[in-house]
C-alpha positions in Angstrom: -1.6 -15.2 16.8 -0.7 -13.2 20.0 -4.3 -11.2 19.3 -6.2 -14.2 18.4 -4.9 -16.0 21.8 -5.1 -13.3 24.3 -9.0 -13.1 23.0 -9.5 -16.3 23.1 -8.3 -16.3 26.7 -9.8 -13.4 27.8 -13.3 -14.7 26.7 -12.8 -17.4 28.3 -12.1 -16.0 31.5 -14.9 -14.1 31.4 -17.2 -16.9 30.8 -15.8 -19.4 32.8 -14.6 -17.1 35.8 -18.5 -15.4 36.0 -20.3 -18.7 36.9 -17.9 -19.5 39.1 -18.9 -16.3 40.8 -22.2 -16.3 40.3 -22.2 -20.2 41.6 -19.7 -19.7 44.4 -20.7 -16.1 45.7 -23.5 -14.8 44.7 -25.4 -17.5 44.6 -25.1 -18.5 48.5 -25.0 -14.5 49.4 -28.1 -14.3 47.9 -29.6 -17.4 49.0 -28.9 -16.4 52.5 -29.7 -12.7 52.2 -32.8 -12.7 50.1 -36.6 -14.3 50.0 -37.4 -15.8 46.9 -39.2 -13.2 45.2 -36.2 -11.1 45.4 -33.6 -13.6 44.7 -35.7 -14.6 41.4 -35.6 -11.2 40.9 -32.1 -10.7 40.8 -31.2 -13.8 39.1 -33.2 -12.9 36.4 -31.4 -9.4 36.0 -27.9 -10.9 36.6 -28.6 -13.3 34.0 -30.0 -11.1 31.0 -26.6 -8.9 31.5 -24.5 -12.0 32.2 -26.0 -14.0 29.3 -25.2 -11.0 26.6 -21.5 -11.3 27.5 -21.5 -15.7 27.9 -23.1 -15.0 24.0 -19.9 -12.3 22.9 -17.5 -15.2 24.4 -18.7 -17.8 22.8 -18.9 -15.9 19.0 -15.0 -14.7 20.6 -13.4 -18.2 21.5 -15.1 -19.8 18.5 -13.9 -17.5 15.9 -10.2 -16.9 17.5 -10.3 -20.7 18.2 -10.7 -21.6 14.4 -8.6 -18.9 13.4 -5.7 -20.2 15.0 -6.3 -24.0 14.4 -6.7 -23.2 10.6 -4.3 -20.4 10.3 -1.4 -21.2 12.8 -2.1 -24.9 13.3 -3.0 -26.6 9.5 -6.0 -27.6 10.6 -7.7 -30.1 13.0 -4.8 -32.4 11.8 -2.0 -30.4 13.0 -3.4 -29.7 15.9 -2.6 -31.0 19.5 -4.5 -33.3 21.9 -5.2 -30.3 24.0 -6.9 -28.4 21.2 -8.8 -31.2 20.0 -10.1 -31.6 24.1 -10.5 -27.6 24.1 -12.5 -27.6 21.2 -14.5 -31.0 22.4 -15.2 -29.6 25.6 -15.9 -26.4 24.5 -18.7 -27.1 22.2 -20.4 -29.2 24.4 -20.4 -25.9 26.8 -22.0 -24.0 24.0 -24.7 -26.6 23.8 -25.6 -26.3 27.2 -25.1 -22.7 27.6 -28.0 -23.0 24.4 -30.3 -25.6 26.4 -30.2 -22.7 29.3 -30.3 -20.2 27.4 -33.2 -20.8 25.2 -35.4 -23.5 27.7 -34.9 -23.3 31.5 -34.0 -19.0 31.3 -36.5 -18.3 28.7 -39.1 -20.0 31.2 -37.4 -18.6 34.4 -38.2 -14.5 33.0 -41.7 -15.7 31.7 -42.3 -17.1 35.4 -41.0 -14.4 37.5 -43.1 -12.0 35.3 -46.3 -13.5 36.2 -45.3 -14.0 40.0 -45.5 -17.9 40.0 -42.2 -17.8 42.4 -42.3 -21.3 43.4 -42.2 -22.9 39.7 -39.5 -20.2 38.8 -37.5 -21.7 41.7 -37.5 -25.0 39.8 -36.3 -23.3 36.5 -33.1 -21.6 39.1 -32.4 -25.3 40.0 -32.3 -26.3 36.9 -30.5 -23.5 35.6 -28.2 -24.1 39.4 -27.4 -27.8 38.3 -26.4 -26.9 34.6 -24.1 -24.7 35.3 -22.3 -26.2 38.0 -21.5 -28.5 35.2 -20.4 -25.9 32.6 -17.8 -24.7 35.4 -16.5 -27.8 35.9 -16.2 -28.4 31.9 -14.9 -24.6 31.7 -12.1 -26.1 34.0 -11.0 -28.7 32.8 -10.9 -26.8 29.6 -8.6 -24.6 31.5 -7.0 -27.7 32.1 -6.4 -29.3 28.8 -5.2 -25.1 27.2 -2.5 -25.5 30.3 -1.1 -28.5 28.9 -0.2 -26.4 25.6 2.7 -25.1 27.9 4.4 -28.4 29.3 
């Protein structure tokens, strides 16, 4: 289980702890450093290589995540409040990492192809808004996992 854990954690670190940097510092660095063009730019490049590792955390928490509930914990019935939270919460992070992924990002790189900066601005907002609430599911997931150790 020590394996399945420390991957589990690690993933979620990685997801979790990259849009709070991306929301906390680069976003406002860039904001203040950059005109839109460029900050469109960028976001679009930080979120192709960003997005490739949010997808190899999710496939990482969700397969150590049922590995442990069904091999270590007998199931969803053995299983703690806190895992039943950390798996509740963490699905619904999937399905909005989905809705950004496949909707408001797949429009953003079509849009800052074709130059149309201003409507590409709206799809960052968008994209801005959803994931302030993914980090603030992410921790309380962190949340709910800490209570496995009181």
């Amino acid at each position: 289980m020590f394996i399945a854990k420390s991957l589990h954690i690690l993933a979620a670190v990685i997801w979790v702890g990259g849009m709070f940097f991306a929301y906390m510092a680069l976003r406002p660095a860039a904001a203040k450093l950059l005109e839109p063009p460029q900050r469109l730019a960028l976001w679009d490049g930080v979120f192709t290589k960003f997005f490739f590792w949010v997808w190899i955390s999710i496939a990482t928490i969700l397969l150590s995540g049922y590995y442990m509930i069904f091999s270590h914990f007998g199931g969803f019935a053995g299983s703690g409040m806190h895992i039943h939270l950390m798996h509740g919460m963490g699905l619904v992070m999937v399905m909005i990492f989905m809705h950004v992924y496949f909707a408001p990002y797949k429009h953003l790189k079509r849009l800052v192809a074709e130059g149309n900066f201003p409507e590409a601005g709206k799809k960052l907002n968008t994209i801005r808004q959803l994931v302030a609430i993914n980090t603030a599911i992410g921790i309380l997931t962190f949340i709910a996992a800490e209570s496995i150790l009181l």
